[in-house]
N, C-alpha and C positions, 0 to 999 in steps of 0.2 A: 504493500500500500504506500510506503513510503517513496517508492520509486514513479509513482501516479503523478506528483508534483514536477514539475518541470525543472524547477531549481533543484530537487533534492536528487535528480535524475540525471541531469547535469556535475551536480559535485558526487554524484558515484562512480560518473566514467570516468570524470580527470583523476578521480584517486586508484582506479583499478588500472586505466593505464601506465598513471604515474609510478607503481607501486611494479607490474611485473617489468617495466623499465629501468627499475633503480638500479639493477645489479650493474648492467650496462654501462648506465650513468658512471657509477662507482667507479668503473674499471675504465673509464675511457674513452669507450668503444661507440660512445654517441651521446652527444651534449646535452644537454637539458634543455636548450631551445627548441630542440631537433624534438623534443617530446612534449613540450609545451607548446610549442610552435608547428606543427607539422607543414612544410613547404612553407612556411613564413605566414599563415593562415594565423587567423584569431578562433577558430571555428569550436577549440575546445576550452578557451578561457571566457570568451565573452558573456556566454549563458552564465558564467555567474553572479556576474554582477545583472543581470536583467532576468526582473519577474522572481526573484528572491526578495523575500519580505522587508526582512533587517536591511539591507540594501536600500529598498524602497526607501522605507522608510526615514532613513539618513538622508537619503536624496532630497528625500518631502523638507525635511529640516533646512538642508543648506537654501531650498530655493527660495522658502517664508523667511531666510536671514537674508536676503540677497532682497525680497520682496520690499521688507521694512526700512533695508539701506536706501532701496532707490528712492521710496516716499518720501525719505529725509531728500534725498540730492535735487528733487526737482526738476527742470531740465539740463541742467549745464549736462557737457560732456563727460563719459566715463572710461576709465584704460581701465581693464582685468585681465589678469591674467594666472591661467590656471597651471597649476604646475602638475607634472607626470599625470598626463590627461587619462592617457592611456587609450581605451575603447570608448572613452564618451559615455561614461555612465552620467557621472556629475553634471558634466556638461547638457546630457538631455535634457536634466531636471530643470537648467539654468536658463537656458534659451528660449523657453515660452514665458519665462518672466522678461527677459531681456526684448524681445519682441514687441510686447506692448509700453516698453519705452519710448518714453515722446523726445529723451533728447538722443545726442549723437554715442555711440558704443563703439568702443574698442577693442575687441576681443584676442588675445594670445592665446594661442593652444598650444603646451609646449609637451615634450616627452622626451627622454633618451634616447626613444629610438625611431628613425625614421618611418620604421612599416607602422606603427599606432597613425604617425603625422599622414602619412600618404593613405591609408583606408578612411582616415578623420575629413580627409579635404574633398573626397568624393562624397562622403555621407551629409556634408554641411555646406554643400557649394550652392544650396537654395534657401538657405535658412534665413537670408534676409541681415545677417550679420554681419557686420567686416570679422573679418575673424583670418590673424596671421597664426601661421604653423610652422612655429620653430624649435629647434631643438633645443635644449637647456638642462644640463644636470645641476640640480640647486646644488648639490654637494662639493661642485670644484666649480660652483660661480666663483667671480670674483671682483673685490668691490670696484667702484667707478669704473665700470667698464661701461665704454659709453654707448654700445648697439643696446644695452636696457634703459628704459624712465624707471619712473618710481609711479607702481598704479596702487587706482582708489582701494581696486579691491582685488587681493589674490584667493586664490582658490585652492585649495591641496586637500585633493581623498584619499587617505591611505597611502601615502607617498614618501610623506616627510623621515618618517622612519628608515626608510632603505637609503639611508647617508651614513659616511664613517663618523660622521662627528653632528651628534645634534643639536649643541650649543654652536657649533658651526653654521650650521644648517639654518635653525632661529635666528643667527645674525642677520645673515643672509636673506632671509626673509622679510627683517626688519627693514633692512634698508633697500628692500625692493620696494617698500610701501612708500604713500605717503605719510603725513605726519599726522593726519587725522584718517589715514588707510583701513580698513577689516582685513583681516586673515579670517573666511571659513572654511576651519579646516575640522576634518574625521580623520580618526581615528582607532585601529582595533586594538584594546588595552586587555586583551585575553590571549594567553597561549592556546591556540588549537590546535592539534595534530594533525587536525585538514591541510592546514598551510605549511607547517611543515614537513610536509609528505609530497607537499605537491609545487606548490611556488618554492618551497627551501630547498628543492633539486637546483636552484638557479644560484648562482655566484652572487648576484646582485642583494641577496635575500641577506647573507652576512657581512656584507660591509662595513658593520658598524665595529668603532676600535674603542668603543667607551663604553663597554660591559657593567661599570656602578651605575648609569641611568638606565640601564634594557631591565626585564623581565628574564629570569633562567631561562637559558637555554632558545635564546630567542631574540631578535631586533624588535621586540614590540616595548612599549614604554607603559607603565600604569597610570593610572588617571592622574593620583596624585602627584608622579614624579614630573608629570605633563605640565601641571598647573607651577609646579617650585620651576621648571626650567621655561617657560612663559614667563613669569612675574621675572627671573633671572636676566 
């Protein structure tokens, strides 16, 4: 019955693939993209983040924070910019708020790797948005570089974590903002075994070199460590 759901059907295949993959993985013999990725396709990550509840539902959140922003802003102009976009989950939730804005928008769509950017620009090339697609690893930005502004509002889902340094990371974010800028960001502050069985095949998944902020055995961060390295 459980498998009846379309999200919960979806994270059973990437974990049984991922799973008689691993040896492989371990030994060499075939990357982890090559199994998360198959021919560079999104075809077995994307279903998770779409039509998954808890998903939704964060989505619904960022886009009622985004909602209230614009109320406040009025018409003037807005730059956002969303960092490790990825498949456009965030993003979908964002653009039917951003659409019935009356002033001018800016959109960034950025990601590590080029294949999110080049599926992202065929899926959004009518959506009525300016929307540029660039690449950007927040974790070896670096300051005054002058091809970035400083926008109103950035955006980061589940991203901010896969950096080797998270008080790096937050800098970097800081001074991407403006000075009265939002960060809405999510975050998953639980160890699951789902993720790492399945996205922790990937190199990217431990990059982090600052083990006293993470969660054992894991790059995720807890609420509360989120909130001291925020106000930090």
């Amino acid at each position: 019955s459980l498998l009846k759901h379309t999200s919960s059907f979806a994270h059973g295949r990437l974990l049984d693939i991922c799973l008689n993959k691993l040896s492989t993985v371990l030994r060499g013999e075939l990357s982890a993209p090559e199994v998360l990725f198959p021919g560079g396709t999104l075809d077995l990550v994307e279903p998770i983040y779409r039509g998954n509840p808890i998903v939704d539902c964060f989505n619904t959140i960022l886009a009622d924070a985004l909602k209230a922003y614009l109320a406040e802003a009025g018409h003037r102009p807005i730059r956002i910019l969303e960092i490790g976009a990825g498949t456009g989950s965030a993003t979908d939730a964002l653009l039917p708020i951003l659409q019935t804005y009356e002033g001018e928008v800016i959109y960034d769509y950025t990601d590590v790797s080029e294949v999110f950017l080049k599926q992202a620009k065929l899926k959004y090339q009518d959506s009525g948005i300016s929307i540029n697609y660039r690449l950007l690893d927040i974790g070896a930005w670096e300051e005054n570089d002058p091809s970035w502004c400083a926008y109103d509002v950035v955006v980061a889902s589940n991203v901010l974590h896969a950096t080797g340094s998270i008080r790096g990371t937050l800098q970097a974010v800081h001074q991407l903002l403006e000075d009265e800028g939002h960060l809405l960001m999510v975050e998953i502050t639980t160890v699951m075994d789902f993720n790492t069985a399945t996205f922790g095949l990937l190199e990217g998944w431990w990059l982090f070199e600052d083990g006293d902020c993470r969660l054992p055995h894991s790059p995720l961060i807890g609420k509360v460590e989120w909130e001291r390295l925020i106000a930090e």
